[in-house]
PLY file of the C-alpha trace (Angstrom):
ply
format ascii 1.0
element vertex 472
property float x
property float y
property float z
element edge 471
property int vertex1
property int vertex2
end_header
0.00 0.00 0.00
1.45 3.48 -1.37
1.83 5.84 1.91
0.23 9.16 1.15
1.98 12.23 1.04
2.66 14.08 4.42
4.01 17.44 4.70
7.69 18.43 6.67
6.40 20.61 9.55
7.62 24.02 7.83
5.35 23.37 4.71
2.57 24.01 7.34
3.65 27.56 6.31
4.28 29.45 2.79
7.87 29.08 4.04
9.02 25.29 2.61
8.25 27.07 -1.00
9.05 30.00 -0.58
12.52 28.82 -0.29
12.02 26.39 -3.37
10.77 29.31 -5.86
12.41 29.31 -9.98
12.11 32.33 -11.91
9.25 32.10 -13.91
8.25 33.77 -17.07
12.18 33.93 -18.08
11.76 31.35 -21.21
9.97 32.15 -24.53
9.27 29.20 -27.15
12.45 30.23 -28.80
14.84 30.04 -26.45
12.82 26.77 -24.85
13.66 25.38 -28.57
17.03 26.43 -28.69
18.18 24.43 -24.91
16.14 21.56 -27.13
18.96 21.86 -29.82
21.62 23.00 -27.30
21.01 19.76 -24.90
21.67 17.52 -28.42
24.00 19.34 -30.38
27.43 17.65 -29.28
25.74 14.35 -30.89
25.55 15.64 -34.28
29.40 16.21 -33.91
30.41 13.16 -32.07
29.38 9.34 -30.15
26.72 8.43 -33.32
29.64 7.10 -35.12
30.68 4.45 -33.30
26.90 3.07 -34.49
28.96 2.58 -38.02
31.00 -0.14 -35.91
27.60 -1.86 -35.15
25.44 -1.45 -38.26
27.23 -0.45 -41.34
26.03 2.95 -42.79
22.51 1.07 -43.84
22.15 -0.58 -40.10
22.85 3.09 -38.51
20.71 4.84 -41.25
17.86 2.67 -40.55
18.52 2.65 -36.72
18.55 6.58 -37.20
15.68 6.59 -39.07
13.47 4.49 -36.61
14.82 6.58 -33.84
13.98 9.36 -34.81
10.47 8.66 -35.47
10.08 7.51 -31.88
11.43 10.55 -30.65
9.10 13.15 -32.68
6.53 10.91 -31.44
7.78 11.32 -28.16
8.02 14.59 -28.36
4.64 15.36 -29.44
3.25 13.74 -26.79
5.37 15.68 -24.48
4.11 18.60 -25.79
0.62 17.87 -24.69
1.68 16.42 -21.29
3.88 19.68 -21.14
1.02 22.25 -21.70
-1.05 20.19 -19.58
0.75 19.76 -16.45
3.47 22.26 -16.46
6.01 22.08 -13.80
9.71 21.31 -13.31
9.27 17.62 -12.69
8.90 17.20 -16.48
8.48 13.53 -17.38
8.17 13.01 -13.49
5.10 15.01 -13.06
3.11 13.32 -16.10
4.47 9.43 -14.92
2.96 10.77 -10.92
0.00 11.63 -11.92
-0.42 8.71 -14.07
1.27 6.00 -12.47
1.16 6.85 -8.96
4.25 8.13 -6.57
6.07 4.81 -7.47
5.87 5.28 -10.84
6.50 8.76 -10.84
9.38 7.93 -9.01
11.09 5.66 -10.95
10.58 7.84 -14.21
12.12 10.61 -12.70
15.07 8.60 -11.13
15.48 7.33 -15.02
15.69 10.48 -16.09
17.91 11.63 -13.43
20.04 8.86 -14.21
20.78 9.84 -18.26
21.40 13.71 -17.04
23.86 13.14 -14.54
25.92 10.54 -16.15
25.43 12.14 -19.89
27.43 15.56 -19.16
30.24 13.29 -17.60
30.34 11.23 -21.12
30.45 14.71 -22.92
33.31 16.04 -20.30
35.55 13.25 -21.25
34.91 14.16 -24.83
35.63 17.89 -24.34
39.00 17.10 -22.41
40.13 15.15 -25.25
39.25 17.64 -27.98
41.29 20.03 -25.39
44.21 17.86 -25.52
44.37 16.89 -29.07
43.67 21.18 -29.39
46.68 21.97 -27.62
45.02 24.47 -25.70
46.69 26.27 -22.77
49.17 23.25 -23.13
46.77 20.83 -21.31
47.60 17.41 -20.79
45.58 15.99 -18.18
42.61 15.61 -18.54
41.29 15.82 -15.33
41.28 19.69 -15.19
39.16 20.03 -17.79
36.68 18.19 -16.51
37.30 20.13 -12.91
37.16 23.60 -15.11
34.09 22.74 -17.30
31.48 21.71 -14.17
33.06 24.75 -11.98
32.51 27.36 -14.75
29.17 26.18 -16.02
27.92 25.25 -13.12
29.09 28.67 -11.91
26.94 30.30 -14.99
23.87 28.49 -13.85
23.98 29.68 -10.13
23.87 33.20 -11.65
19.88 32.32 -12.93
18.15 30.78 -15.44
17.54 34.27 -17.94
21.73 34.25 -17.79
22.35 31.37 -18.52
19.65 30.27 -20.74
21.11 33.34 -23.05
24.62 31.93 -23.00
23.32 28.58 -24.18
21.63 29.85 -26.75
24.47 31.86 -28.06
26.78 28.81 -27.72
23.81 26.07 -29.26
24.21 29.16 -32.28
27.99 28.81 -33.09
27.59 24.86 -33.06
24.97 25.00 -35.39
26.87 27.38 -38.02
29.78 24.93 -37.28
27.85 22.06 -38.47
26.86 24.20 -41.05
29.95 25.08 -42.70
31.14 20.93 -42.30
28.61 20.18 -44.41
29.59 23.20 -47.54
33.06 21.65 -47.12
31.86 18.14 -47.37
30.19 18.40 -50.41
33.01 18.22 -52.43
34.16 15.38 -50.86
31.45 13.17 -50.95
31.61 9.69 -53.05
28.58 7.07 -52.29
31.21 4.36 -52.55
32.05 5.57 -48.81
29.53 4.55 -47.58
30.11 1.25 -47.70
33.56 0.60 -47.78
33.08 -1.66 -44.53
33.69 -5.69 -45.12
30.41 -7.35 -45.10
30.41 -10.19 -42.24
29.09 -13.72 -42.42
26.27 -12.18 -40.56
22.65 -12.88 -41.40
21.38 -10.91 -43.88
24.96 -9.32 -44.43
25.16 -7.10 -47.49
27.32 -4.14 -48.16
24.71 -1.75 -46.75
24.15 -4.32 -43.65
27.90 -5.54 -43.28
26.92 -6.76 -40.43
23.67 -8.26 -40.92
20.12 -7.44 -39.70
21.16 -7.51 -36.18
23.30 -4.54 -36.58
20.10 -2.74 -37.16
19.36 -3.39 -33.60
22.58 -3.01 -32.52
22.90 0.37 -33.77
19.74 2.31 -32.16
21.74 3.65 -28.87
23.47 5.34 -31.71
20.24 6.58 -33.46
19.40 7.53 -29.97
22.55 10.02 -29.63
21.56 12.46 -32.68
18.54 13.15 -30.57
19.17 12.39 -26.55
18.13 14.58 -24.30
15.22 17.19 -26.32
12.86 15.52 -24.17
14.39 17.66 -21.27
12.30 20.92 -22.50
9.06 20.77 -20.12
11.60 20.83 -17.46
11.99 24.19 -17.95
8.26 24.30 -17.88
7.93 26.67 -14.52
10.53 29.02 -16.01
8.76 29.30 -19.46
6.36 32.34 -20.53
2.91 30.63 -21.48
4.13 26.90 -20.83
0.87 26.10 -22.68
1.25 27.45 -26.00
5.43 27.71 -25.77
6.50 24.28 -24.61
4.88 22.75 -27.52
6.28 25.18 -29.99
9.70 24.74 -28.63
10.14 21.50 -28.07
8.48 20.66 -31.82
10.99 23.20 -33.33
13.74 21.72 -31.22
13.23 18.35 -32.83
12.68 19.41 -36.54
15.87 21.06 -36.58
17.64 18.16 -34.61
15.97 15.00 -37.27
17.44 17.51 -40.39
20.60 17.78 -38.91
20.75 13.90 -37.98
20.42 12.76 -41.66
22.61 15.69 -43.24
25.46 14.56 -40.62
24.98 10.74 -40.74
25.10 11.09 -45.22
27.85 13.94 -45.38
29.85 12.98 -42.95
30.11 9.00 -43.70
30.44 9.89 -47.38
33.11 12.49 -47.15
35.23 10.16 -45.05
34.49 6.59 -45.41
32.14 4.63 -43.49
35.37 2.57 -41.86
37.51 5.49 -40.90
34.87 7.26 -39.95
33.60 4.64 -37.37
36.78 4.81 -35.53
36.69 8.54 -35.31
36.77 10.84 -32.05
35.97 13.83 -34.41
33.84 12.47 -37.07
33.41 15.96 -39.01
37.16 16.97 -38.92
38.49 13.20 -40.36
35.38 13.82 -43.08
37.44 17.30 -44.50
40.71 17.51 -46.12
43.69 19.33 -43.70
43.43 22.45 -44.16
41.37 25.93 -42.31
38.04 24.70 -42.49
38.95 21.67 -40.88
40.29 23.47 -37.97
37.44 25.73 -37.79
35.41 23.04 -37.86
37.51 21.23 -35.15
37.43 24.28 -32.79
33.17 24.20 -33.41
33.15 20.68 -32.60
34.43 22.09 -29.03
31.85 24.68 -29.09
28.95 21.89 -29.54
30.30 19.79 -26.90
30.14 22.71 -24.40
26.92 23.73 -25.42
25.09 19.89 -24.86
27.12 20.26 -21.65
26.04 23.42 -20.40
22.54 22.35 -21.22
22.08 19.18 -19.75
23.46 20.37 -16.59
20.36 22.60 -16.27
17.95 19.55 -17.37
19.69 17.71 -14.29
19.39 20.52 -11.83
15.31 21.16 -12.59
15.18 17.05 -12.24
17.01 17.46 -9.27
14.52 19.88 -7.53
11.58 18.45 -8.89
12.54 15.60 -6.67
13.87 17.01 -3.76
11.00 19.97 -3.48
8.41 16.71 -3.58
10.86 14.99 -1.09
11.35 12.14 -3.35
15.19 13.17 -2.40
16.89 15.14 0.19
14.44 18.11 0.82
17.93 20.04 0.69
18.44 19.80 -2.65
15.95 22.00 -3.89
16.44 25.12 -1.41
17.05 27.90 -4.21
19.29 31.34 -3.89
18.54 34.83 -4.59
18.53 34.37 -8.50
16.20 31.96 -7.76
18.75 28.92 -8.72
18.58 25.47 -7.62
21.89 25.63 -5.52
22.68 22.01 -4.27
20.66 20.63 -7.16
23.54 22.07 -9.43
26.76 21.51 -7.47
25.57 17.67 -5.76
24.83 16.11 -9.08
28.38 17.59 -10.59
30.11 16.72 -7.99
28.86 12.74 -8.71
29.79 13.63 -12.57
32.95 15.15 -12.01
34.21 11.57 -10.44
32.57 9.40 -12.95
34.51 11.30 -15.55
38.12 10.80 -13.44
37.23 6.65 -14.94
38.12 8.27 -18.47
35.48 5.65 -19.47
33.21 8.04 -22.27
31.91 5.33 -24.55
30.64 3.48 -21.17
29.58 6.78 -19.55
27.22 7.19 -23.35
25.76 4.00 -23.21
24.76 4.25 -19.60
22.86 7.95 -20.19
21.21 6.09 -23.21
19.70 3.15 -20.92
18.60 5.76 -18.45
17.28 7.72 -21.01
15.05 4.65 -22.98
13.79 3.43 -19.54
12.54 6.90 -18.75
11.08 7.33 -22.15
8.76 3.51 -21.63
7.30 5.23 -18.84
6.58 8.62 -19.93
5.37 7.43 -22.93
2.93 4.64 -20.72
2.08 7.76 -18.73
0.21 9.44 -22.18
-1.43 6.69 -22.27
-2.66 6.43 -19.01
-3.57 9.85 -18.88
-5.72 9.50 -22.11
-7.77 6.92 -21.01
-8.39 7.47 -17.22
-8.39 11.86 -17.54
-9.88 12.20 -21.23
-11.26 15.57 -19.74
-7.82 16.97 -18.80
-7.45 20.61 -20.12
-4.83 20.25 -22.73
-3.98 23.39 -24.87
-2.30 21.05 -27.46
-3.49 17.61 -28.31
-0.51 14.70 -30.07
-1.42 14.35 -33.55
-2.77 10.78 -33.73
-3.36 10.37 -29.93
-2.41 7.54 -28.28
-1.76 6.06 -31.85
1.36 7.76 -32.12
2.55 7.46 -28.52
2.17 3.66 -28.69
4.58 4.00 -31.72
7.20 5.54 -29.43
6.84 3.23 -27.02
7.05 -0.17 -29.05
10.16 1.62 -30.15
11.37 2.88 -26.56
11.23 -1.17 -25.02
12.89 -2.40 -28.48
15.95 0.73 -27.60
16.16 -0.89 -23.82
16.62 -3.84 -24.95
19.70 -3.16 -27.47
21.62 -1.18 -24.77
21.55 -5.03 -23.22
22.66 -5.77 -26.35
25.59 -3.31 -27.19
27.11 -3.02 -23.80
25.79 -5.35 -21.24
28.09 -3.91 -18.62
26.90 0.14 -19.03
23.39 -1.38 -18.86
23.84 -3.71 -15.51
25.55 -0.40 -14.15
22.54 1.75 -14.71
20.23 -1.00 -13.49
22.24 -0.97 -10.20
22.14 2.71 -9.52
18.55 2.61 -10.44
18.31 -0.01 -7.38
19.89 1.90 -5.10
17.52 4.71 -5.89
14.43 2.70 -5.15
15.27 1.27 -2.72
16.13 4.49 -1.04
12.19 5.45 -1.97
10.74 1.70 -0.30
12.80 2.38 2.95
12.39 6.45 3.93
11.64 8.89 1.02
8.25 7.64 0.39
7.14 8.06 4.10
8.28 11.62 3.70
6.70 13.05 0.85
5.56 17.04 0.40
1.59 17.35 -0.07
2.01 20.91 -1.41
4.53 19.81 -3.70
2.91 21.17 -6.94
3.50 17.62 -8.19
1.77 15.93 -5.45
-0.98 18.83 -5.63
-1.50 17.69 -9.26
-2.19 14.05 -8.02
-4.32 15.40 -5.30
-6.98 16.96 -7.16
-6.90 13.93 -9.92
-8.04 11.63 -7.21
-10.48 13.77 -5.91
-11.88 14.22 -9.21
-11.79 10.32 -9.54
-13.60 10.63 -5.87
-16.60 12.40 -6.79
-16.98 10.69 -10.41
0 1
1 2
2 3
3 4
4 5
5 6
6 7
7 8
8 9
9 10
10 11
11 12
12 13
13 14
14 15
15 16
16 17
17 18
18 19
19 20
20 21
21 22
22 23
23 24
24 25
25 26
26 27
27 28
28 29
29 30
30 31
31 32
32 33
33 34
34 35
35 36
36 37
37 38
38 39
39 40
40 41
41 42
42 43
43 44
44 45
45 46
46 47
47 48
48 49
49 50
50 51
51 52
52 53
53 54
54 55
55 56
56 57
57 58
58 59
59 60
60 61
61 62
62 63
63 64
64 65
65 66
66 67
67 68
68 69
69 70
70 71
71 72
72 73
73 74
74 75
75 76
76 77
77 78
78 79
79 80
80 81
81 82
82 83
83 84
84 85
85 86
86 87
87 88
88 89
89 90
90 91
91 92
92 93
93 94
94 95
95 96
96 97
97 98
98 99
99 100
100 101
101 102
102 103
103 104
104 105
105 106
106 107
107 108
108 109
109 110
110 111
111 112
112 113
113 114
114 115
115 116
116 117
117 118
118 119
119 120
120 121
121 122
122 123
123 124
124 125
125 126
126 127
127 128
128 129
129 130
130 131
131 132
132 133
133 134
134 135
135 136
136 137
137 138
138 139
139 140
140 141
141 142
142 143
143 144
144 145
145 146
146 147
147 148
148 149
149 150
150 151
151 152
152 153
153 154
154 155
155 156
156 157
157 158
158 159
159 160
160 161
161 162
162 163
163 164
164 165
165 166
166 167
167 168
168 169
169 170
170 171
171 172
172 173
173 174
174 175
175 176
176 177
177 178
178 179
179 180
180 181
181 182
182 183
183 184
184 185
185 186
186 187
187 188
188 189
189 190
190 191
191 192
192 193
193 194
194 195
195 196
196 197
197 198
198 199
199 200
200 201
201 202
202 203
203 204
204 205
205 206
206 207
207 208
208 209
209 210
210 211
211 212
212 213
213 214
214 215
215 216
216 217
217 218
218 219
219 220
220 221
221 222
222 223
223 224
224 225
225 226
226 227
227 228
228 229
229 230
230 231
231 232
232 233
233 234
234 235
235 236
236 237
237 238
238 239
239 240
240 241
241 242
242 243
243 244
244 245
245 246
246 247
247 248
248 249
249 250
250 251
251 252
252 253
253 254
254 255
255 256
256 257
257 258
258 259
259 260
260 261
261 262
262 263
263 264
264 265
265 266
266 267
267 268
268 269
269 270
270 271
271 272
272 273
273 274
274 275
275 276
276 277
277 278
278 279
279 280
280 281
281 282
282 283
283 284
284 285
285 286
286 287
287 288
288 289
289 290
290 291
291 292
292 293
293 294
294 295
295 296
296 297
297 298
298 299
299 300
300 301
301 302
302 303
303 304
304 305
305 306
306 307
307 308
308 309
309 310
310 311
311 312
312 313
313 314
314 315
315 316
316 317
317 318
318 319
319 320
320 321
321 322
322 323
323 324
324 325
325 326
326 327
327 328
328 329
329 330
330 331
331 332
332 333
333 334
334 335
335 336
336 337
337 338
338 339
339 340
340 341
341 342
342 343
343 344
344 345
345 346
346 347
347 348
348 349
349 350
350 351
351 352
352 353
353 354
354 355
355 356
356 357
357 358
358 359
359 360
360 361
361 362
362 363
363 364
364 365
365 366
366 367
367 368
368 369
369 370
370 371
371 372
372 373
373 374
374 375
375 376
376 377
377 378
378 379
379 380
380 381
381 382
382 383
383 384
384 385
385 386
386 387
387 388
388 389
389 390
390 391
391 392
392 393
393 394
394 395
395 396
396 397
397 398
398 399
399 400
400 401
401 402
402 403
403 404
404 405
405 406
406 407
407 408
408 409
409 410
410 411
411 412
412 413
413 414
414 415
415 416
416 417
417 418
418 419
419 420
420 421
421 422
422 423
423 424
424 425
425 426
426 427
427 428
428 429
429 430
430 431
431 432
432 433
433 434
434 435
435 436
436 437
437 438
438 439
439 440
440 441
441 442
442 443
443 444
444 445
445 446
446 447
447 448
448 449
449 450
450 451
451 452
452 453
453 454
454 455
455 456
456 457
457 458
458 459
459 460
460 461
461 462
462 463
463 464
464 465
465 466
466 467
467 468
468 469
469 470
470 471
């Protein structure tokens, strides 16, 4: 039996939220669209690659493809969950209100999970585009994953108008760095690239699938990486001006731009370079140019991109963060906010846990891990539309998913299938996540669940659903 939730004895008072207050009205749809594109951005310019290793170019295309789909399904039904119930919790809210505290729970622990570990994968790819740079004569690795969570996370504690700004200016110069790979490409380009890899004795092996029909499978945690993390919009939700009409606008945008810049990057870049060197690649855009100053343009905006996913997802884990903690799902300390109305320990806790995982140097692990946090999270949002269809059809919802619960089922067919092939890529990243994922629960069956905030807006949501179910 699910205890209910029972309130800390300062939430008696205005006091408990009063300390636990974000800035709202700071976001319009476009800069909600452009922490969409920041959040993704560094996959466009590294990480899907290593998918060529798994799939050939036709096994990653077609991985891309299908993942893609079941992200702008996703995302439109995020965009009605968004405008309906539009707070920080994001996913979390929708899966509580839908599935119950444990449910809610779990989904926001998922998500949690992918934007804490996902800036530590990215860190360990900025350190070595530092090093391979040469900049300020950096060796070590280590302090450039010290100096990227200290500054960034130092931007964020100055408030979400600042720093939503910077990101956007930073998402910009990725973009026109992705932009001016692509001119250069051009003349590069030969279709014979693409599949220059050895077909395999695999079933269905061809020289489009060199390694079979599997390597479709095998490749979607790579699909996954030209879009992960765009689903983290509605988390700015309490921040946004008119969540209702802007978080769908945004987060459609967001994904529009991301699925055109997917395919471009995935054709260009493969064909420019070769589908074999290319899958080997810890700068997939630079090995696709000839030497020369566009490539090191390019190579200094592949830096740019990785900061700007960075910078981004580090605010998607903060709002998670205090979601949480503000409900007491997690230490009711954590989402305490300053005088810029910033989520302080919700910032600085969740680097600190990043900042070690990157000192393993273990990036492709640290990737695959975000990705199986990410697909579990998306199963459960996506059961949450659902849910939410069927047992609240009279919800207010300013915008409606094209197709209903048609569409959402598509995403999540294709969520379970993505779950599944993180099992099969890297077993170990996977067990990991599981584990921590443990912990977490188990944290929520033993204390956290006895301790929950009624006036959480969260739990407020739930509230008045079941009192609505009460008088019905």
């Amino acid at each position: 039996m699910t205890a209910e939730p029972t309130a800390p004895p300062e939430t008696g008072t205005s006091d408990y939220l009063a300390k636990r207050q974000l800035r709202g009205g700071t976001a319009g749809w476009t800069l909600l669209a452009g922490l969409g594109v920041a959040a993704v951005i560094s996959g466009d310019y590294a990480g899907w690659n290593f998918g060529l290793a798994e799939g050939g170019f036709g096994g990653l295309l077609i991985a891309t493809v299908l993942m893609g789909i079941m992200y702008a399904a996703m995302v439109f039904g995020l965009a009605e969950l968004g405008s309906a119930l539009p707070t920080a919790g994001g996913g979390y809210t929708f899966a509580r209100r839908a599935l119950g505290p444990w449910g809610g729970y779990a989904t926001g622990v998922a998500v949690l999970l992918e934007y804490a570990i996902a800036p530590a994968a990215i860190a360990t790819f900025i350190g070595g585009y530092v090093e391979s740079l040469g900049l300020f004569g950096i060796t070590d690795g280590w302090w450039v994953y010290l100096a990227v969570y200290a500054i960034f996370i130092g931007i964020h504690l100055m408030g979400v108008g600042e720093a939503l700004k910077v990101m956007m200016a930073i998402a910009a110069v990725a973009v026109v760095g992705l932009v001016l790979f692509l001119v250069g490409a051009i003349p590069n380009f030969d279709a014979a690239n693409l599949t220059d890899i050895v077909p395999t004795d695999a079933a269905g092996a061809s020289d489009w699938l060199p390694f079979g029909l599997l390597g479709i499978w095998a490749a979607f945690p790579f699909g996954i990486w030209f879009f992960l993390a765009v689903e983290c919009v509605p988390l700015a939700a309490e921040e946004a001006k008119d969540p209702a009409r802007s978080m769908p606008k945004g987060i459609v945008a967001a994904m529009a731009v991301l699925a055109t810049l997917a395919i471009l990057m995935l054709v260009f870049t493969t064909g420019a370079g070769g589908a074999q060197l290319i899958s080997e690649s810890a700068n997939p855009p630079v090995d696709g140019l000839q030497p020369g100053t566009l490539q090191t343009v390019v190579n200094y905006m592949g830096l740019v991109g990785l900061v700007a996913s960075f910078f981004s997802i580090v605010y998607a884990y903060s709002r998670q963060t205090f979601a949480l903690s503000r409900a007491g799902y997690l230490p009711k300390s954590l989402s305490v906010t300053n005088n810029r109305k910033a989520p302080v320990l919700a910032l600085i806790v969740p680097g600190i846990v990043g900042f070690l995982l990157t000192l393993t140097g273990q990036g492709a692990t640290l990737l695959n891990m975000a990705v199986f946090g990410a697909a579990v999270s998306y199963v459960l949002m996506m059961a949450s539309h659902i849910v939410l269809r069927r047992r609240e059809p009279d919800l207010e919802r300013p915008y409606r998913t094209p197709g209903g619960t048609a569409t959402t089922w598509v995403a999540l067919v294709l969520a379970v299938l993505a779950v599944l092939a993180t099992f099969l890529v890297d077993p170990l990243a996977a067990g990991l996540t599981l584990v921590a994922f443990g912990l977490f629960m188990a944290y929520f069956a033993f204390y956290s669940r006895h301790h929950l905030v009624a006036s959480a807006p969260e739990e407020e949501f739930a509230a008045l659903a079941a009192a609505a179910d009460d008088v019905r």
